[in-house]
C-alpha positions in Angstrom: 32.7 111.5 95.8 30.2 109.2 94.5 29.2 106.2 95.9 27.1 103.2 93.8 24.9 101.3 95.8 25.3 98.0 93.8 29.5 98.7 94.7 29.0 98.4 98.7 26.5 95.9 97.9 28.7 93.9 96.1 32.3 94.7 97.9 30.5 93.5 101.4 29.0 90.5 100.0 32.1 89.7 98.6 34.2 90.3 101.8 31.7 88.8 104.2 31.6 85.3 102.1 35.4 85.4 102.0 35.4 85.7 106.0 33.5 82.8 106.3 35.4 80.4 104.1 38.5 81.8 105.4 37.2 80.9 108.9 35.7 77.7 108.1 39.2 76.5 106.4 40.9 77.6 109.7 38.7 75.3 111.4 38.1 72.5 109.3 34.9 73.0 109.3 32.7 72.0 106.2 30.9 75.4 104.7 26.9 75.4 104.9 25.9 77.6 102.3 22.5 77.9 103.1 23.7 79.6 106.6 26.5 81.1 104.7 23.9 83.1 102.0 22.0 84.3 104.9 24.7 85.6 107.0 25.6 87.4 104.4 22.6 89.0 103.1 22.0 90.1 106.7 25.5 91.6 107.2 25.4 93.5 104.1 22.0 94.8 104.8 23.0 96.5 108.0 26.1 97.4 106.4 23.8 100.0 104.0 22.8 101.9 107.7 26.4 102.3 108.3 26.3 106.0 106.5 23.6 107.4 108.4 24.4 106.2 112.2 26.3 109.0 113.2 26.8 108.0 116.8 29.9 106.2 117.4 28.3 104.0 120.6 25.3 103.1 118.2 27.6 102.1 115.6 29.9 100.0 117.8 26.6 98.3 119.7 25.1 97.6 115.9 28.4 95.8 114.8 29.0 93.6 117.9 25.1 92.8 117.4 26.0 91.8 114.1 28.5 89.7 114.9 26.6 87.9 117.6 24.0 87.5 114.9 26.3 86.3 112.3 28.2 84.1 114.4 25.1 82.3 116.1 24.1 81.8 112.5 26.6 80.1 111.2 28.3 78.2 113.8 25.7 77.4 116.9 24.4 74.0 117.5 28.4 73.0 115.7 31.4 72.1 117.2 34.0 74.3 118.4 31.4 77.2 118.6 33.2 79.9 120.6 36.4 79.1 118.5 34.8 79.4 115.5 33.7 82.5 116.1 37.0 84.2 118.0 38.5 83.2 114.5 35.9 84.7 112.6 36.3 87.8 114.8 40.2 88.1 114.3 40.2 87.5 110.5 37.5 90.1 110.5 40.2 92.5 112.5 43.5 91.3 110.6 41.6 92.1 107.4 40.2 95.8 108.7 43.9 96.4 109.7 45.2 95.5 106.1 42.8 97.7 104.3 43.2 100.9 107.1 47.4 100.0 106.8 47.1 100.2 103.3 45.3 103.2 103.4 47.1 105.1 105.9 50.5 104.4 103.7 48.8 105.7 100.6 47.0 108.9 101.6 49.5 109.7 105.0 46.6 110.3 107.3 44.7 108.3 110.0 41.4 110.2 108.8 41.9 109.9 105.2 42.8 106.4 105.5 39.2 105.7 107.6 37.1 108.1 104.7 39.1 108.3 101.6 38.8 104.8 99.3 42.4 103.9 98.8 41.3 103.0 94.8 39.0 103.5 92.5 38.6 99.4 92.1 36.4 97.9 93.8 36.9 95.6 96.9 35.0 93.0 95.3 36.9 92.9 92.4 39.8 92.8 93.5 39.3 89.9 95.9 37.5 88.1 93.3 40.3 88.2 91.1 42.8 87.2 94.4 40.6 83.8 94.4 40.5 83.1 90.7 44.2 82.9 90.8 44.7 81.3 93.9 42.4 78.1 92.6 44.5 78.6 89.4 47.7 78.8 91.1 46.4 76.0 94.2 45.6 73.6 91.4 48.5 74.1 89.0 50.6 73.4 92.4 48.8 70.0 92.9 48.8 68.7 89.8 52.8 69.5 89.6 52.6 68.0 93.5 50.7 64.6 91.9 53.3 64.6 89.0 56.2 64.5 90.8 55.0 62.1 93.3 53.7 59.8 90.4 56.6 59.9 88.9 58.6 59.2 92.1 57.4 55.7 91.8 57.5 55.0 88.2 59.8 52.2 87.0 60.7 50.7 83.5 59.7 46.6 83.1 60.4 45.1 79.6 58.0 41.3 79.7 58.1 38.8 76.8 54.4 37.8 76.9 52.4 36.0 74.6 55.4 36.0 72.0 56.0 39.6 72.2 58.3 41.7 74.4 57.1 44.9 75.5 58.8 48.2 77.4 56.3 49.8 79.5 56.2 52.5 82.5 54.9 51.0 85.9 53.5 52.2 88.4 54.8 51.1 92.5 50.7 50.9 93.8 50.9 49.5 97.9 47.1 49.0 97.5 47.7 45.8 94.7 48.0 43.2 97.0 46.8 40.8 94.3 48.5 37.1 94.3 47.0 34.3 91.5 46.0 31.5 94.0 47.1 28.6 91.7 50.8 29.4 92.0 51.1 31.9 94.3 52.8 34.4 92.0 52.3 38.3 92.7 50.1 39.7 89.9 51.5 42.8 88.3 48.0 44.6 86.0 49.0 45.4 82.6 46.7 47.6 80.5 45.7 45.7 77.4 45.8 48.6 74.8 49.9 48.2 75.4 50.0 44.7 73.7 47.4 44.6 71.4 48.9 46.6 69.0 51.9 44.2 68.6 48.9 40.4 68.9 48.6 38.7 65.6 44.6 39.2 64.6 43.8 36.0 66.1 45.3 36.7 69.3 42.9 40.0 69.5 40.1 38.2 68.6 40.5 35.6 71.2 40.9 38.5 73.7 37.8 41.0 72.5 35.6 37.7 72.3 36.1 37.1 75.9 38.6 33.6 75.0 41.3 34.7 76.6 42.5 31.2 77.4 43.0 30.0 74.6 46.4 32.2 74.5 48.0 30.1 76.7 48.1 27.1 78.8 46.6 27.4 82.2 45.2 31.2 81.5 42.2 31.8 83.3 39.8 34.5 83.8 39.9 36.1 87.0 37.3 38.2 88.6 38.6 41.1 91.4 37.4 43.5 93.0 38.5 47.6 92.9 37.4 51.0 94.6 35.9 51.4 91.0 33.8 48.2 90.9 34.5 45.0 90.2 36.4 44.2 87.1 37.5 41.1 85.1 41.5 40.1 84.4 43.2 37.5 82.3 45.9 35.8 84.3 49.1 34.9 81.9 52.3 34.0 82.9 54.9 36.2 81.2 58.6 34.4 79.6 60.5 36.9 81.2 59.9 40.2 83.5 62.4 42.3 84.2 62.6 45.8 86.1 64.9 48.1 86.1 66.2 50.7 89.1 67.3 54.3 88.7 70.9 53.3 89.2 71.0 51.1 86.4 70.5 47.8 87.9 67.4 45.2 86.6 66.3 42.0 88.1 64.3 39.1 86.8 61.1 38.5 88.8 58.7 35.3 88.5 55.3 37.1 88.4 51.9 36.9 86.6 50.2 39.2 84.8 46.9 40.2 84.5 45.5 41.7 81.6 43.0 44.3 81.6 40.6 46.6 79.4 39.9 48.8 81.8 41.7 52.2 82.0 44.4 52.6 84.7 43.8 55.7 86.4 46.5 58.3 85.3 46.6 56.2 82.1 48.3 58.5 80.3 51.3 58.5 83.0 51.4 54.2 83.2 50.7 51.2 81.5 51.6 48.7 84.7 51.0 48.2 87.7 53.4 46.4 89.7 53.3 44.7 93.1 54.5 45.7 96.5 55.9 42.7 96.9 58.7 43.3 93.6 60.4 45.6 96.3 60.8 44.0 99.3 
């Protein structure tokens, strides 16, 4: 049977890299590809003098040389050295025992299993392929995971604010601990694309030309502070805000509102966010 270069090449490269970030993710360890590339380069060049070591004591002594070498590589001069490698050393030996298992139950013999490929695919490939759907699969699960935890704390509010009511989606957010210092009021952050829409011309004009309080008595400008930077609010005081409960149930809190033309992360998802505070 023939036997491409390039393939072994390829399929050890591929195996040897997945080793290593298989190890690393074991141990929390943070991958250094530098160190990583030349591991590798080094394992799969010694792994092209595999075909013509024909003593078995040679070949043993080269492989736990190779280790050694591999291992000091990669994890000496880090923390949790010697477990580092006796994890790299029994991934390396639960993923030899796979492919000979494998092999053994398709061809029925221990020495066919050791010589005879068990397909005509390559290693590499089909490895490769295992990660591109595990990242497909690992982050169609989070984002499903983020949904459903987003939408664990969303809650319906209907406000009447500067002469218009609006329904919008709000998000619970423990890290607003916001308060407007003249009265004291909890400060919900509502994104200004949901009311402009329904503001007389004037009203948007006021708002887009940075006059903000002229809408209404007492508005003022405030300037906060978020993991994004800082950012600018007008503080209004809604007529009414009410929020309702998954069991039906609504209650009317005194609150003020601060109006923002910055995005809200998850925009799409929200409109609001609310203030710890509304819940306790």
């Amino acid at each position: 049977m023939s036997v491409y270069i390039e393939l072994v090449i390829l399929d050890n490269a591929t195996v040897t890299i997945m080793l290593i970030l298989l190890t690393n993710r074991i141990t929390s360890r943070k991958t250094q590809w530098l160190k990583t590339v030349i591991a590798t380069l080094i394992s799969t060049a010694v792994s092209l003098c595999y075909p013509f070591v024909y003593d078995i004591y040679l070949s043993v002594a080269i492989r736990l040389i190779l280790y050694a070498v591999t291992c000091l590589i990669l994890f000496y001069g880090r923390e949790r050295f010697f477990l580092s490698s006796i994890v790299f050393l029994l991934i390396t030996f639960l993923f030899g025992g796979a492919i000979f298992a494998v092999g053994f139950f398709m061809q029925g013999s221990v020495e066919n299993a050791l010589t005879v490929s068990t397909t005509n695919i390559p290693v590499s490939v089909i490895l490769i392929s295992a990660f591109i759907l595990y990242a497909i699969l690992k982050r169609i699960v989070i984002s499903v995971k983020k949904v459903r935890e987003l939408n664990a704390n969303i809650y319906e509010c209907k406000l009447s604010l500067l002469g218009v009511e609006l329904k919008v989606r709000a998000l619970m957010d423990t890290g607003n601990r916001l308060y407007d210092g003249k009265s004291g009021l909890p400060v919900v952050i509502l994104s200004a694309k949901s009311i402009v829409k329904k503001l007389s011309d004037s009203q948007v004009q006021s708002l887009v030309l940075g006059r903000g309080e002229t809408l209404q008595k007492n508005a003022r400008y405030l300037q906060i502070s978020t993991v994004g930077g800082s950012n600018k609010i007008l503080l209004l005081k809604p007529d009414e805000f009410r929020l309702y409960f998954e069991d039906g149930s609504n209650i009317i809190y005194d609150v003020a509102v601060g109006l923002t033309f910055s995005p809200l992360k998850d925009s799409e998802q929200y409109d609001a966010i609310l203030h710890p505070s509304l819940m306790e």
